[in-house]
C-alpha positions in Angstrom: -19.7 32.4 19.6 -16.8 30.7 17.6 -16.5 30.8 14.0 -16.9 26.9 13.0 -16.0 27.8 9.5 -13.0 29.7 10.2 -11.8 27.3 13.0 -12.0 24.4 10.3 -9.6 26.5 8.3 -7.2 27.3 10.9 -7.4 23.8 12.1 -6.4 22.4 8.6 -3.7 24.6 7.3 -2.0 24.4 10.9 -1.9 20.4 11.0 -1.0 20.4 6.8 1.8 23.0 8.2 3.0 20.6 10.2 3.1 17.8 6.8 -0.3 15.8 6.7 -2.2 15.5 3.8 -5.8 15.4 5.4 -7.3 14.8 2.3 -10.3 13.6 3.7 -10.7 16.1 6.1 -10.5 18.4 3.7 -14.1 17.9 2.3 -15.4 16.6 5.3 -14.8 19.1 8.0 -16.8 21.7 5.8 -19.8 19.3 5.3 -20.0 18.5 9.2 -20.1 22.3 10.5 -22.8 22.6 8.1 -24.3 19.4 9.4 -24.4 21.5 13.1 -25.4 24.8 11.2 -28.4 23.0 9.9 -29.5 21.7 13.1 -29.0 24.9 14.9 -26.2 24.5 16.7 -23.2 26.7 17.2 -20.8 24.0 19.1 -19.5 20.7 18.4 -21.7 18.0 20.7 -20.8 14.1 20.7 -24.4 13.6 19.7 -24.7 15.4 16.8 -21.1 14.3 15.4 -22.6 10.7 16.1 -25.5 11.5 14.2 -23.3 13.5 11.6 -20.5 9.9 10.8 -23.7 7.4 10.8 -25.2 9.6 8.1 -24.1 7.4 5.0 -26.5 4.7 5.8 -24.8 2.0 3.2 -21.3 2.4 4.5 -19.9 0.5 6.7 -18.5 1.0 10.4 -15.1 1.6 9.0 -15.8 4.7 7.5 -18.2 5.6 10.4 -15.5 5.0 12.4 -13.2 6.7 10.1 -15.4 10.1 9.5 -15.7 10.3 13.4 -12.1 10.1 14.2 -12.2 13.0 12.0 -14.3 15.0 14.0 -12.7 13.7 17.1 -9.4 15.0 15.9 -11.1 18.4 14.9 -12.8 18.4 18.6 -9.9 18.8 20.4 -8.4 21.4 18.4 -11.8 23.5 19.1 -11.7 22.7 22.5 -9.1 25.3 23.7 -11.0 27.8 21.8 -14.3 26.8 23.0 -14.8 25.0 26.1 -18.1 23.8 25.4 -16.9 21.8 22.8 -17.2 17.8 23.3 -15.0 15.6 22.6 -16.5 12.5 21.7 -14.9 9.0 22.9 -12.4 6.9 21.3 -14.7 3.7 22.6 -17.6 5.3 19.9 -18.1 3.3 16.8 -15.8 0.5 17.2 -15.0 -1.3 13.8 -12.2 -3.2 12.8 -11.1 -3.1 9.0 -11.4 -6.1 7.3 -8.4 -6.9 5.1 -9.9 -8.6 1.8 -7.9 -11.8 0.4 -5.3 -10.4 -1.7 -5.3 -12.4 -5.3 -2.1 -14.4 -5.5 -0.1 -14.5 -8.4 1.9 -17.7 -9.6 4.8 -18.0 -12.1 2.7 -18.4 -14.7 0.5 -15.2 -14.2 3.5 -13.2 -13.6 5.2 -14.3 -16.8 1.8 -14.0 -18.5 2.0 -10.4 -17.1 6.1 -9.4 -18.5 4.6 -10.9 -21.6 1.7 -8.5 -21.9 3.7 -5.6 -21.0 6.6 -6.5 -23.9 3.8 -5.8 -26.5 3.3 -1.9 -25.4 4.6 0.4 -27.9 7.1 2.1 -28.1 9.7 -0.3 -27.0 10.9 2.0 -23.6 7.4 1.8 -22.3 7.5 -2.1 -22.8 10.7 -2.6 -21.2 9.6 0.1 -18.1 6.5 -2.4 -17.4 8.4 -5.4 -17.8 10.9 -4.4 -15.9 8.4 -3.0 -13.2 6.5 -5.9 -12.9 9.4 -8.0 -12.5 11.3 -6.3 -9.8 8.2 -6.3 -7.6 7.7 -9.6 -8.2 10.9 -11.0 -6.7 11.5 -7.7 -4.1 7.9 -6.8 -2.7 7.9 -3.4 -2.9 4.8 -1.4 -2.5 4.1 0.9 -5.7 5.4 4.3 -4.6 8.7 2.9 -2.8 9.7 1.1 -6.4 8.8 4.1 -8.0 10.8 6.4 -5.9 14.1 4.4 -6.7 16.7 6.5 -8.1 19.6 4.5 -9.8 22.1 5.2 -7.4 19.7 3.2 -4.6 20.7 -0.2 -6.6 23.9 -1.5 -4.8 25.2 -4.4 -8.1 28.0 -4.9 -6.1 26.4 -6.0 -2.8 23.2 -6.8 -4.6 21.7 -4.7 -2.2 18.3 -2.4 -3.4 18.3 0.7 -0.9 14.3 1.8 -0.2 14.9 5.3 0.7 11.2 6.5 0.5 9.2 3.6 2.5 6.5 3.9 4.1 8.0 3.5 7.9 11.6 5.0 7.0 14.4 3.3 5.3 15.5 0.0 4.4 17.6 -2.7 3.0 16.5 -5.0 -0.1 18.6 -8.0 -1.0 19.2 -8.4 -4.9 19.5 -11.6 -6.7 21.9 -11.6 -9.6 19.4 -12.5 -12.1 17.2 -9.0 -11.1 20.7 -7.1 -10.9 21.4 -8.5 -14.8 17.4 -7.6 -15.7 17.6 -3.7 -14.1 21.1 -3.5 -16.0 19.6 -4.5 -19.4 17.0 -2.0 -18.6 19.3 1.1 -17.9 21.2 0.7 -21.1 17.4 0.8 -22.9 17.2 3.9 -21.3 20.5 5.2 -21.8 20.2 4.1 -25.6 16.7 6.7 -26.0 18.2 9.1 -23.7 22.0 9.4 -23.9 21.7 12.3 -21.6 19.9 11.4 -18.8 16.4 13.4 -17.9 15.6 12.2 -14.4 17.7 10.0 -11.9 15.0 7.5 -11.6 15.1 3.8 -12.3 11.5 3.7 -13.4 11.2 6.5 -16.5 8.5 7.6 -19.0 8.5 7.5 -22.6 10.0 11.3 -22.2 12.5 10.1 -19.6 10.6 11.8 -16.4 10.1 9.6 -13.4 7.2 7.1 -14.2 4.2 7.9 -11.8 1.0 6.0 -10.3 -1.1 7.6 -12.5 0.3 6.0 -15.5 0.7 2.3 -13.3 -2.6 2.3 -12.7 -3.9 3.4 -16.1 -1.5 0.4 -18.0 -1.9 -1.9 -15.1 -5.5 -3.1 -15.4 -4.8 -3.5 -20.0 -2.5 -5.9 -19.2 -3.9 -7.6 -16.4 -7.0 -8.0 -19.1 -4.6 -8.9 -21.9 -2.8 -11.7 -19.3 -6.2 -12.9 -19.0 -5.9 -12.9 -15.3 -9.3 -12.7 -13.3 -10.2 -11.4 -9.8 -11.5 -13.7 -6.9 -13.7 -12.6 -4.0 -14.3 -8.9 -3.6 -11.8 -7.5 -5.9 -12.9 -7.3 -10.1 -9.2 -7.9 -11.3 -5.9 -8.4 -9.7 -4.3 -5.5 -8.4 -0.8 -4.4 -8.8 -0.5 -4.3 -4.5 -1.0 -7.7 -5.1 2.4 -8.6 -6.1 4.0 -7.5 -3.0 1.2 -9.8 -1.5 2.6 -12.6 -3.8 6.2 -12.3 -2.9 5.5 -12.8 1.3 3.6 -15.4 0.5 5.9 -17.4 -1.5 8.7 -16.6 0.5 7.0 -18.6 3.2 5.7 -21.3 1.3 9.5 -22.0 0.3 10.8 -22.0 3.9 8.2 -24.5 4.7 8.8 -26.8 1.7 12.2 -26.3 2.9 11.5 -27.5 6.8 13.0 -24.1 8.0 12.1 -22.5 11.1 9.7 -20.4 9.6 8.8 -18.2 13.1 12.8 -17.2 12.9 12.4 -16.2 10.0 9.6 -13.8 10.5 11.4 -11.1 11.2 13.6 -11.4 8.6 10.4 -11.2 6.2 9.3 -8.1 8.2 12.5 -6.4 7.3 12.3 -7.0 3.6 8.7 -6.0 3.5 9.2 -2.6 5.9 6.5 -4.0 8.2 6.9 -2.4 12.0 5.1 -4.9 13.2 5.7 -8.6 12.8 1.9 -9.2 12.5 1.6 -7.9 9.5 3.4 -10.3 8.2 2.0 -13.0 10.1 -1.6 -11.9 8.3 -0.2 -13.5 5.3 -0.1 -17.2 7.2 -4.2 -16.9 7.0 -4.4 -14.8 3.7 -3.1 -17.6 1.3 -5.0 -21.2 1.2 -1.9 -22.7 -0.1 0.3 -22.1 2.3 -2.1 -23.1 5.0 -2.1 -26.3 3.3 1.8 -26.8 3.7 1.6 -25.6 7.7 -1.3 -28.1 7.9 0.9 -31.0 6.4 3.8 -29.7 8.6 1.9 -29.8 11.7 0.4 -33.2 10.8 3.9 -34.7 10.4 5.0 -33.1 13.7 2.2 -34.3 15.6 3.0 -38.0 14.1 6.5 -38.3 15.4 5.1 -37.4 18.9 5.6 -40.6 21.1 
């Protein structure tokens, strides 16, 4: 008979060996073999790990979906120690995520935003959120790429930002002169509290560590309440992610207002972002009302100079 328990452990530190998290799986490896021990039964069956992922009667498919894959995963792993282990089917529990409407940001909000964030105390931590908010603003970064920047990654000569830590490996940023001039400003507030520098990064505490999410997303939600910004839809308040949401969006909307060849550009976008896949980015043509007002308008105008 094989030893659930101790094949949960070997399973987990050999795939966190080979550098996944499985935070998740984790917590709910353990609670699923003693879902099995509690119904007697001493090897993994599709019908009980069914029965096991459909347990949280409130959730939804996606994390039905989600804890099965989890077993599934698990499964295979036990199966070349136990060949009476099943495996159960990919075609199981079918879901597809539903991405909720990201809240879109306009000048105003954002400036609302930088303004909020220059009345932190002491002075370093305002000009760190500032500074923050703005350069995802105008770049779209996600959270942990802008906060993995060192200050070497900022190119002022090329007005390049180099993304070293993305999500899907590397990439290339392009600067406007006006954001080069803003991180500058903020370097020499830096330098000024900490002549000798404590931590490479362009994002710093009040200590002069490298900023961290924890602290984002403790200040984050004060000054989206001090903006006097509001949520829409699903979401109670604006999040930061949302900026990077903001930035794709209005990037389209301007090629449109300028008459560009927006599906050209696509790719282009996708680049900037760090999106693998174009469609991604193409999610963001149905995400924002706004701008399928101007495609709308577009299309009507096209279809009018049709003989």
């Amino acid at each position: 008979m094989t030893d659930l328990t101790a094949a949960v452990d070997s399973y987990l530190a050999l795939r966190r060996g080979l550098g996944f998290a499985l935070v998740d799986a984790g917590w709910l490896l353990p609670n699923f073999v003693g879902y099995l021990h509690s119904n007697g039964a001493e090897h993994v069956s599709t019908e009980l790990a069914l029965a096991w992922a459909t347990l949280p009667v409130n959730a939804g498919q996606t994390w039905w979906r989600q804890r099965l894959g989890i077993v599934r995963g698990f499964a295979e792993y036990l199966r070349n120690i136990d060949p009476e282990t099943e495996v159960p089917s990919r075609g199981l529990l079918p879901a597809r995520q539903q991405r909720v409407a990201p809240y879109l940001y306009s000048d105003v909000d954002i400036t609302a935003l930088m303004t909020a964030a220059r009345s932190l105390n002491p002075p370093l931590r305002a000009a760190t959120y500032e500074t923050f908010i703005g350069l995802l603003s105008v770049t779209g970064l996600r959270l942990g790429e802008a906060l993995a920047l060192d200050r070497d990654d900022v190119n002022k000569d090329r007005l390049l930002l180099i993304v070293r830590h993305a999500k899907r490996g590397g990439r290339k940023v392009p600067l406007h002169e006006s954001t080069v001039r803003a991180l500058k400003g903020y370097f020499d507030c830096v330098d000024r509290h900490f002549p000798e520098p404590v931590s490479p990064s362009v994002f710093v505490s009040i200590r002069g560590t490298r900023m961290n999410k924890d602290s984002m997303h403790a200040t984050f939600p004060v000054l989206i309440d001090q903006a006097g910004l509001t949520g829409q839809g699903q979401r109670p308040r604006p999040r930061i992610h949302d900026l990077r949401h903001s930035y794709a969006v209005r990037q389209l909307i301007d090629w449109h207002q300028q008459l560009a060849d927006v599906d050209t550009r696509i790719p282009l976008l996708s680049a900037v972002l760090g999106h693998s896949d174009p469609a991604s980015t193409y999610w963001y043509l149905q995400a924002a009302p706004e701008l399928l007002a101007i495609v709308a308008q577009r299309l009507e105008e096209f279809l009018g100079e049709l003989p």
